[in-house]
MIDOSE-1310 file (N, C-alpha, C; in nm, 2 decimals, decimal comma, always signed):
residues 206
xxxx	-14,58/+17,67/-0,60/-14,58/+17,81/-0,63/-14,61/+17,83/-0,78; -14,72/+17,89/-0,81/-14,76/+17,88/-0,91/-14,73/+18,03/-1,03; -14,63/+18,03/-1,10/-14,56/+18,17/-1,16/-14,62/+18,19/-1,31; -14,55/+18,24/-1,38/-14,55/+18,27/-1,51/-14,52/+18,15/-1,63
xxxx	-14,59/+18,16/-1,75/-14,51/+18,11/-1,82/-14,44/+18,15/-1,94; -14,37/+18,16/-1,98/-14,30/+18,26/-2,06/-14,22/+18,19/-2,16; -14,25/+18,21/-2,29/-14,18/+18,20/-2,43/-14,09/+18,28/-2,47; -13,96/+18,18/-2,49/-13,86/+18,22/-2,57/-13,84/+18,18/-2,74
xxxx	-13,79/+18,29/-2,80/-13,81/+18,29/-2,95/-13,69/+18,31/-3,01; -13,59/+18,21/-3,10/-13,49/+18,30/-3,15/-13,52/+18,28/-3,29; -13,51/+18,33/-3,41/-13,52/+18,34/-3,53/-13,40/+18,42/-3,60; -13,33/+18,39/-3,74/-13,25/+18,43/-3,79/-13,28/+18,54/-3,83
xxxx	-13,39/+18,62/-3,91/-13,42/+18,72/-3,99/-13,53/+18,74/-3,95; -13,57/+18,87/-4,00/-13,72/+18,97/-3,95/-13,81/+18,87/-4,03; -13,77/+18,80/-4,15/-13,91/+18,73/-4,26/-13,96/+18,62/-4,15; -13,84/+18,55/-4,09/-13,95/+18,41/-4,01/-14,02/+18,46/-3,96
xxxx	-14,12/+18,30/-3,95/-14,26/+18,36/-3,86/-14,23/+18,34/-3,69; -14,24/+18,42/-3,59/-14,19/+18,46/-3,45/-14,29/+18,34/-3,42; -14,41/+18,33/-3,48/-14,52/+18,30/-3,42/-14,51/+18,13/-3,41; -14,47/+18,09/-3,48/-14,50/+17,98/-3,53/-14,45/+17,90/-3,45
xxxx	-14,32/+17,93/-3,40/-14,25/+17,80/-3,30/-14,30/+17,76/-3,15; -14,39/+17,90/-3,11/-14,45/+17,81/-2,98/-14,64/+17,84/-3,03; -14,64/+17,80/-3,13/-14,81/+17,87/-3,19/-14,90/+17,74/-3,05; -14,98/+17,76/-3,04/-15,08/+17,70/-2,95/-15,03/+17,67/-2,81
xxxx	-14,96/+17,74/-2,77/-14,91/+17,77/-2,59/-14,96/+17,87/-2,57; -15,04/+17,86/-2,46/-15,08/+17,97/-2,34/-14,97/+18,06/-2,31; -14,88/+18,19/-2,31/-14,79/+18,27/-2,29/-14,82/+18,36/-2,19; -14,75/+18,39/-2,11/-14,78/+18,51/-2,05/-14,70/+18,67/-2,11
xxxx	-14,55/+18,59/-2,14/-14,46/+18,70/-2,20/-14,37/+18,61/-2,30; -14,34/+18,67/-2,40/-14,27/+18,60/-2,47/-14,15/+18,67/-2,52; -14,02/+18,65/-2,53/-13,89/+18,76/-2,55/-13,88/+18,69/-2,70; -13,81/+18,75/-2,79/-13,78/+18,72/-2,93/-13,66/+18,77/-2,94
xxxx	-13,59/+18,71/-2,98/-13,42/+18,73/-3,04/-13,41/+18,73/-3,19; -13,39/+18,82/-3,24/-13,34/+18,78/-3,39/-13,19/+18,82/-3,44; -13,16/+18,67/-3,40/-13,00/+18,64/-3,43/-12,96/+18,51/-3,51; -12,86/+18,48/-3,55/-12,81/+18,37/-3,58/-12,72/+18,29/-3,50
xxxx	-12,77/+18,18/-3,50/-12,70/+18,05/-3,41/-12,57/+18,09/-3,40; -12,46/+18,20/-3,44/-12,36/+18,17/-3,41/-12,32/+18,31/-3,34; -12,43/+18,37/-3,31/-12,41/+18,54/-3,27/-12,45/+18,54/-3,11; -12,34/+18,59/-3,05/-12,33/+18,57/-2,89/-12,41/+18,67/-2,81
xxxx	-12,50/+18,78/-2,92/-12,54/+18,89/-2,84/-12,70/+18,85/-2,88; -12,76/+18,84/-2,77/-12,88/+18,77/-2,74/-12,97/+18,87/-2,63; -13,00/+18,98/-2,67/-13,09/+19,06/-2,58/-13,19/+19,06/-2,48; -13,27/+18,97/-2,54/-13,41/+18,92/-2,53/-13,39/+18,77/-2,46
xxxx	-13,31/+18,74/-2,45/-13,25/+18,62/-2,38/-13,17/+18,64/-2,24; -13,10/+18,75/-2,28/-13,05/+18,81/-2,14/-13,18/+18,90/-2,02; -13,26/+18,89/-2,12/-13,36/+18,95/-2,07/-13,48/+18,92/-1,99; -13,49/+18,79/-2,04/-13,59/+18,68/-1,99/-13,49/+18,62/-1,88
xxxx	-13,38/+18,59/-1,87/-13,32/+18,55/-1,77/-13,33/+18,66/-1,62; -13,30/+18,77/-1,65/-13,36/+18,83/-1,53/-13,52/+18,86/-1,47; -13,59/+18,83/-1,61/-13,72/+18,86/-1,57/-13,79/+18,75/-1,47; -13,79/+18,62/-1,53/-13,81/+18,46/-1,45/-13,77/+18,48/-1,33
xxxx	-13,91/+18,40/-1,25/-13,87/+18,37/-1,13/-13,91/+18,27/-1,06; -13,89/+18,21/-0,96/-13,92/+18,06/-0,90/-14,03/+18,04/-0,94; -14,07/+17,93/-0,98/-14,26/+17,86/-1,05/-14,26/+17,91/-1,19; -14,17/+18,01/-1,21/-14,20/+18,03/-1,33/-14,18/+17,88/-1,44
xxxx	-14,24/+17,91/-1,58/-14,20/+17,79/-1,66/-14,17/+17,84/-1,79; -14,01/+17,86/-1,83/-14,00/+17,89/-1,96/-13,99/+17,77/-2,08; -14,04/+17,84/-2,17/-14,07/+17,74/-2,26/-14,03/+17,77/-2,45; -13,95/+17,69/-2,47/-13,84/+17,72/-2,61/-13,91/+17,58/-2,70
xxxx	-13,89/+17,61/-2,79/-13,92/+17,50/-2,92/-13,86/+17,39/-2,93; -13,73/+17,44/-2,94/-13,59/+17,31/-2,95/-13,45/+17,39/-2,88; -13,38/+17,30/-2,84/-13,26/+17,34/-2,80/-13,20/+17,38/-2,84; -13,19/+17,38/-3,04/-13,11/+17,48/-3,07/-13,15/+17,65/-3,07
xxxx	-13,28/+17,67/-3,03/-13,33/+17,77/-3,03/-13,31/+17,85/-2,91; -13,25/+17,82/-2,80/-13,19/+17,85/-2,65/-13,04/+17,85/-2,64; -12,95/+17,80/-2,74/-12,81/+17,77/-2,70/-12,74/+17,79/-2,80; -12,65/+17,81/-2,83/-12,50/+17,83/-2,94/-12,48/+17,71/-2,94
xxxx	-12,42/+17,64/-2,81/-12,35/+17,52/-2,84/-12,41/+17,44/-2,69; -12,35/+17,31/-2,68/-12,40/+17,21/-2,55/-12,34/+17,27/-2,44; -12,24/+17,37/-2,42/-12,21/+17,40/-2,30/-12,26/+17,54/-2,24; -12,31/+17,59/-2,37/-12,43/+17,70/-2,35/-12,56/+17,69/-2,30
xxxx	-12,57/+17,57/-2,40/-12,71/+17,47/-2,33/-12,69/+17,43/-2,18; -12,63/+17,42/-2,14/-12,60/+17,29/-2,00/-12,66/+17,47/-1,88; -12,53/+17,55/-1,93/-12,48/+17,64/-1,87/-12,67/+17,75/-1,83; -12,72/+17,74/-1,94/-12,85/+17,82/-1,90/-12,94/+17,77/-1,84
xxxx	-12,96/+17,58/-1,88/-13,07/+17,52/-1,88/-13,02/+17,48/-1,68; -12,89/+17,53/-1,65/-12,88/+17,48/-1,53/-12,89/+17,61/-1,44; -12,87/+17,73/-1,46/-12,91/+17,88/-1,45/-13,08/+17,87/-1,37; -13,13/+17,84/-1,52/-13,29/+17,86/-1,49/-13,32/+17,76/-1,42
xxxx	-13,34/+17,65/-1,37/-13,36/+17,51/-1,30/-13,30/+17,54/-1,16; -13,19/+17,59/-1,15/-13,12/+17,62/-1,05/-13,20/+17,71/-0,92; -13,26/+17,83/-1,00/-13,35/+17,91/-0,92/-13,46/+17,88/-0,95; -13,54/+17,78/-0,96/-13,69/+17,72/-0,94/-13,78/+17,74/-1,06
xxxx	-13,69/+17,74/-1,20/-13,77/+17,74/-1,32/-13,76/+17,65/-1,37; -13,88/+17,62/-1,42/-13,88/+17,48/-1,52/-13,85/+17,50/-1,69; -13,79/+17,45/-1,72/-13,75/+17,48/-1,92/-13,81/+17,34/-1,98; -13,89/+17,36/-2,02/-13,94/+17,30/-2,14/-13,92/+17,31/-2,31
xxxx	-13,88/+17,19/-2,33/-13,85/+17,23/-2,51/-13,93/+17,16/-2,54; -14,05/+17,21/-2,65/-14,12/+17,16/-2,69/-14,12/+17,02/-2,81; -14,03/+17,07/-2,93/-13,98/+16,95/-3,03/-13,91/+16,82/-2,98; -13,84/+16,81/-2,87/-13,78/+16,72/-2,81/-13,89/+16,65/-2,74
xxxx	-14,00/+16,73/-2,64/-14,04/+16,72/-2,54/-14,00/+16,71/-2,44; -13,90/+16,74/-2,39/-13,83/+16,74/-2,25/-13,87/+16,86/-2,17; -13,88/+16,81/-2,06/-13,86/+16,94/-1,95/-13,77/+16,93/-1,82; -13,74/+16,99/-1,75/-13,58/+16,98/-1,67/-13,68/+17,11/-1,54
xxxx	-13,68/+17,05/-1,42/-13,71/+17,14/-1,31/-13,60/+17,18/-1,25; -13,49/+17,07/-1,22/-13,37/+17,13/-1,11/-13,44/+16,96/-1,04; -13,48/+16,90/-1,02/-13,48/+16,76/-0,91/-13,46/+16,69/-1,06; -13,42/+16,66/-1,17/-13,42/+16,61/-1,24/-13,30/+16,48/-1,19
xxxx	-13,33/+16,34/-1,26/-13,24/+16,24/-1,25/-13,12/+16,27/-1,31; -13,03/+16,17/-1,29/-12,89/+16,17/-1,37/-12,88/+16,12/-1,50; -13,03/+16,07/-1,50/-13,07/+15,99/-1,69/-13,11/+16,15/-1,72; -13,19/+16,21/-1,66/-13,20/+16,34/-1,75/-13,16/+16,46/-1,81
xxxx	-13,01/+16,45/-1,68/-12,90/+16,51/-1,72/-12,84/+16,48/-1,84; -12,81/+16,32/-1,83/-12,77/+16,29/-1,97/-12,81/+16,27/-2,10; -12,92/+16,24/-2,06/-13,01/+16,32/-2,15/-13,02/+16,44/-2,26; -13,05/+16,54/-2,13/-13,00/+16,66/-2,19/-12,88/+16,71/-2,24
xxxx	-12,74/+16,65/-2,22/-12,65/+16,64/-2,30/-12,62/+16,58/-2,47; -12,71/+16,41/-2,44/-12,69/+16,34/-2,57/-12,81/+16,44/-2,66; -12,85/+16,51/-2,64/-13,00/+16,58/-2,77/-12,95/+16,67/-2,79; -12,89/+16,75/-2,69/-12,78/+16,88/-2,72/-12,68/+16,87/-2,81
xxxx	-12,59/+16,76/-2,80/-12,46/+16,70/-2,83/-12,52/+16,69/-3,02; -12,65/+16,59/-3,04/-12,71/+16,58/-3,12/-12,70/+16,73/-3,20; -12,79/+16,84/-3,12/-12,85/+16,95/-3,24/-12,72/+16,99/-3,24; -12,61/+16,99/-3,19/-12,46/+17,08/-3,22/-12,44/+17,01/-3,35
xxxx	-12,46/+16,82/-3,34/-12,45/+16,81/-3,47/-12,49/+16,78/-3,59; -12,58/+16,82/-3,59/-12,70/+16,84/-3,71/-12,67/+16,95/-3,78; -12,62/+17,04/-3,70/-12,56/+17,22/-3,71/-12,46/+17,21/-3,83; -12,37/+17,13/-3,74/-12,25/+17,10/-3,80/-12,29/+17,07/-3,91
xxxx	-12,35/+16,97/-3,95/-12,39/+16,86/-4,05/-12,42/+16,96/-4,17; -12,53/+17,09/-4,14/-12,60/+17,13/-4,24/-12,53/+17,27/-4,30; -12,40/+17,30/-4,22/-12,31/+17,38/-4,25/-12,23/+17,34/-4,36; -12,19/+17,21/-4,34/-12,07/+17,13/-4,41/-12,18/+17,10/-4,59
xxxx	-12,30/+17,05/-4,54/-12,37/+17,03/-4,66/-12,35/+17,17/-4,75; -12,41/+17,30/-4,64/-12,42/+17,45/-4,73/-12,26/+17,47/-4,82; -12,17/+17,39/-4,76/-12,02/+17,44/-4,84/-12,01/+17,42/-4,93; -12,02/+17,26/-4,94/-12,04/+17,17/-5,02/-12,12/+17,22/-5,14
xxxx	-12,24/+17,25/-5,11/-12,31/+17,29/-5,23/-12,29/+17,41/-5,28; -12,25/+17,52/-5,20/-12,19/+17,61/-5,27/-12,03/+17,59/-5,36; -11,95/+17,47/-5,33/-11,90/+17,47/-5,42/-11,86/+17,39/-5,50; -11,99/+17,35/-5,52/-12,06/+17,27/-5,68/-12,10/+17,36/-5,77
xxxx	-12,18/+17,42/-5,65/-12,26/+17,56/-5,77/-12,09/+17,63/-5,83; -12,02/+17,68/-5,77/-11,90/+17,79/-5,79/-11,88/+17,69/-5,92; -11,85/+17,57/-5,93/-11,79/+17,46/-6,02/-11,88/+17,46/-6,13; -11,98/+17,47/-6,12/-12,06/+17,52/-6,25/-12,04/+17,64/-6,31
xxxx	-12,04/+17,70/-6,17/-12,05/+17,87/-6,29/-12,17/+17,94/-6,21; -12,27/+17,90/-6,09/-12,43/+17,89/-6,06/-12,44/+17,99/-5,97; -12,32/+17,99/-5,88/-12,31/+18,02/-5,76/-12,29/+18,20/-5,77; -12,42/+18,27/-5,74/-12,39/+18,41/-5,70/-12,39/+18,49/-5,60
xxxx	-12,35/+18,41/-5,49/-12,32/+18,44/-5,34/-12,45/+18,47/-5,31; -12,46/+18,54/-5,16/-12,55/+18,55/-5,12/-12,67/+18,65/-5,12; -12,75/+18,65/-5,15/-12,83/+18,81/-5,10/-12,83/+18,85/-5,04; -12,80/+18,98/-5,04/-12,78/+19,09/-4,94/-12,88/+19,08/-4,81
xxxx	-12,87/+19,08/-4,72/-12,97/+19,10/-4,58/-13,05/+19,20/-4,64; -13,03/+19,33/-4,65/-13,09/+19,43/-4,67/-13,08/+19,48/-4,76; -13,21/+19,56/-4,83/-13,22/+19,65/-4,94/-13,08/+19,74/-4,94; -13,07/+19,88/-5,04/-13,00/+19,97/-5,02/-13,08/+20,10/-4,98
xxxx	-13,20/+20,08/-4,94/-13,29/+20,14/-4,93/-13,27/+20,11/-4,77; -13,28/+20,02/-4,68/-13,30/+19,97/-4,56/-13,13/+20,00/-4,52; -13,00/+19,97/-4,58/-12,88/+19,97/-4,57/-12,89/+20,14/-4,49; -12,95/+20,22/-4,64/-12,90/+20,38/-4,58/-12,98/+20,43/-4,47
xxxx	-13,08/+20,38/-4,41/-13,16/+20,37/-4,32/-13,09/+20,37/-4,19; -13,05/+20,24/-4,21/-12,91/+20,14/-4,09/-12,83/+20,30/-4,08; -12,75/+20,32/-4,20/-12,64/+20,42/-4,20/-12,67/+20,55/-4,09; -12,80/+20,55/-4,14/-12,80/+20,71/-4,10/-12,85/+20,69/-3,95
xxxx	-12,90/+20,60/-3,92/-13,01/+20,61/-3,77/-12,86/+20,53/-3,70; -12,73/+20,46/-3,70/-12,62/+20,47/-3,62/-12,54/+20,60/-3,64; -12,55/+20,65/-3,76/-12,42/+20,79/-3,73/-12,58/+20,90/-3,61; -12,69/+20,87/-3,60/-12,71/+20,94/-3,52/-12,73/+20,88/-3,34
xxxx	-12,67/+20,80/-3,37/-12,60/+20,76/-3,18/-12,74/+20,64/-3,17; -12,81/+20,61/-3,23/-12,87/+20,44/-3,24/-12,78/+20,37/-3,25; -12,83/+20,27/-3,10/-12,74/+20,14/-3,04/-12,73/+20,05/-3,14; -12,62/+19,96/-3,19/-12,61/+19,85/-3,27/-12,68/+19,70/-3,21
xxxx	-12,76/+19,71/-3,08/-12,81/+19,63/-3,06/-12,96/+19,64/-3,14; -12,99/+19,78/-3,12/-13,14/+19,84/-3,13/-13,16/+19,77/-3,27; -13,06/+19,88/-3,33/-13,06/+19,85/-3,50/-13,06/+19,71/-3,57; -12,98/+19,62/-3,46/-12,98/+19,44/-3,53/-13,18/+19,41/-3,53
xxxx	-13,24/+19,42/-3,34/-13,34/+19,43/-3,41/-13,41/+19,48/-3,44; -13,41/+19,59/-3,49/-13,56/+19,69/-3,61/-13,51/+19,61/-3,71; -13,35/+19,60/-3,75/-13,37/+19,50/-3,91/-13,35/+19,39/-3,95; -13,39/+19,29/-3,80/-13,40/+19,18/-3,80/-13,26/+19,11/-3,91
xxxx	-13,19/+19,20/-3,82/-13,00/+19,12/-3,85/-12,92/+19,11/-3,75; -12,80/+19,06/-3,75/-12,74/+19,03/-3,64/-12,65/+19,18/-3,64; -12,59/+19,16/-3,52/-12,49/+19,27/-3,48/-12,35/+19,25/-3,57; -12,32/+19,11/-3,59/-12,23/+19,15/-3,69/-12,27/+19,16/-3,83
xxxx	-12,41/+19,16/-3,86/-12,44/+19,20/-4,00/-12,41/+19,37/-3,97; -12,45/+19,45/-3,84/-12,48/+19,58/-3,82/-12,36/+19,62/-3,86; -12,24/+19,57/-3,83/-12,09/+19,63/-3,83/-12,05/+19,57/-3,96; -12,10/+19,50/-4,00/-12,04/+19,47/-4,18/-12,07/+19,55/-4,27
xxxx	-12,24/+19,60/-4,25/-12,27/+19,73/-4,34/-12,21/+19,87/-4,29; -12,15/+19,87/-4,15/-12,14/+19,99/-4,12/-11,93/+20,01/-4,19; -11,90/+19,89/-4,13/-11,78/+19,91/-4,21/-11,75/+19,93/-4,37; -11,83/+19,87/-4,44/-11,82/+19,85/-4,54/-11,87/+20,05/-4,62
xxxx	-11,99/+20,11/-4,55/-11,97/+20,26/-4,57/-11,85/+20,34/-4,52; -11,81/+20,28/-4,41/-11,60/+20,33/-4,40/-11,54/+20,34/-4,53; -11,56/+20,19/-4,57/-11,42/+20,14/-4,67/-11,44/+20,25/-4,77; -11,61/+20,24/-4,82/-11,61/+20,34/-4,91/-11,61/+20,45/-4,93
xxxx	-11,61/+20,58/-4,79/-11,62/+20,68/-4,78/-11,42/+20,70/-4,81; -11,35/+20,59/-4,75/-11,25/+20,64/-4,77/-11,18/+20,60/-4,89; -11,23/+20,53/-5,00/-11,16/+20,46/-5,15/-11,25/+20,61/-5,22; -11,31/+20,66/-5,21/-11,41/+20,76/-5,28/-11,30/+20,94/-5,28
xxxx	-11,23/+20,97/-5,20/-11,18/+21,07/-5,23/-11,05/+21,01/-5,29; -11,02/+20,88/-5,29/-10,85/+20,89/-5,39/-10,90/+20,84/-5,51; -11,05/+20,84/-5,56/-11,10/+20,83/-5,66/-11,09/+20,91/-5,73; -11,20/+21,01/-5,65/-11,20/+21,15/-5,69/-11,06/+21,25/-5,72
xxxx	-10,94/+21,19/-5,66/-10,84/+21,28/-5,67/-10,70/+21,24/-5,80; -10,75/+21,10/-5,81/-10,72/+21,00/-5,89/-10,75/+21,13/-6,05; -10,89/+21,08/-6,07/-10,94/+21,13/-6,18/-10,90/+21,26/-6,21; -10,90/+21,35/-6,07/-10,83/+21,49/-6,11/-10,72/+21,48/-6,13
xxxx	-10,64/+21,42/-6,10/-10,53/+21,47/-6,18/-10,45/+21,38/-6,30; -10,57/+21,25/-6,37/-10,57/+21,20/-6,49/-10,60/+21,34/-6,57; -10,75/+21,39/-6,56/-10,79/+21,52/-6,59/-10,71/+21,63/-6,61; -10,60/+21,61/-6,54/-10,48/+21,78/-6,56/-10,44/+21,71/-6,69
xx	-10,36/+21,63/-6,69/-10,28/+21,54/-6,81/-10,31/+21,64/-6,94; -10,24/+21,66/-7,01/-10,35/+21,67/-7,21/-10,18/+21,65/-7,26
């Protein structure tokens, strides 16, 4: 039965290039997530899972680009296989139909097991070097995801009933960046009147 074939895309930020990870595959549809590996809300992933259907062939870059962790991986790559999809990762080169052997099963485990720890690996390095930099003096945290220009944008298009899914992606951030900037206009709207009431009545003083 001859279906669809369909690219999955996840990328951390709106700058990556979407394009790049399946560049020279034939597509029919391609879903894009823009989240970070450790953000559980995957739209466009949830999305392609209902779209797929038997003969279809979905097709991802690398495994960490389909999963959070190996039991995410196991759990989807056995989802789609299960109902007559084939998943192909292209950087590995593996593909998995559902009649797969029990070497490919484990397979699919030991390369999974792998990018979980390579993840690990390149987290522990980022600490690490940020605090060498702090030990110098070098270290000036991180850059803001978004302008203050793009921030009041975020602000205003949620206080007007825009979904914090929508808004992760138009600004190519995750949902808990959406609620970190949204909280963080809380904190200030409410430290700004005991400011203001602060000063007035420094101001009565003479």
């Amino acid at each position: 039965m001859k279906g669809q074939t369909v690219g999955y895309v996840r990328v951390s930020t709106l700058e990556q290039n979407t394009g790049r990870q399946l560049d020279g595959h034939q597509l029919d549809r391609v879903f894009v997530d823009h989240a970070s590996g450790r953000d559980t809300s995957r739209p466009e992933l949830t999305a392609l899972l209902r779209f797929v259907r038997e003969g279809d062939v979905v097709m991802v870059h690398s495994l960490d680009r389909l999963a959070r962790n190996l039991d995410d991986l196991r759990r989807v790559v056995d989802d789609l296989t299960g109902r007559g999809v084939t998943v192909t990762f292209v950087k590995e080169q593996l593909t998995f139909t559902g009649d797969d052997s029990p070497l490919a099963h484990l397979l699919l485990s030991v390369m999974g097991a792998f990018a979980e720890f390579e993840r690990a690996l390149i987290r522990e390095r980022q600490r690490e070097g940020i605090e060498l930099a702090k030990a110098r003096g070098a270290y000036r945290g991180r850059r803001p995801s978004l302008t203050r220009e793009q921030a009041h944008q975020l602000q205003v298009r949620a206080a007007a009933g825009e979904s914090k899914t929508a808004l992760a992606a138009a600004f190519g951030i995750s949902r808990e960046t959406v609620y970190q900037y949204l909280r963080s206009t809380i904190d200030q709207a409410a430290v700004e009147p005991v400011t203001r009431a602060t000063a007035g009545a420094t101001g009565g003083r003479s």
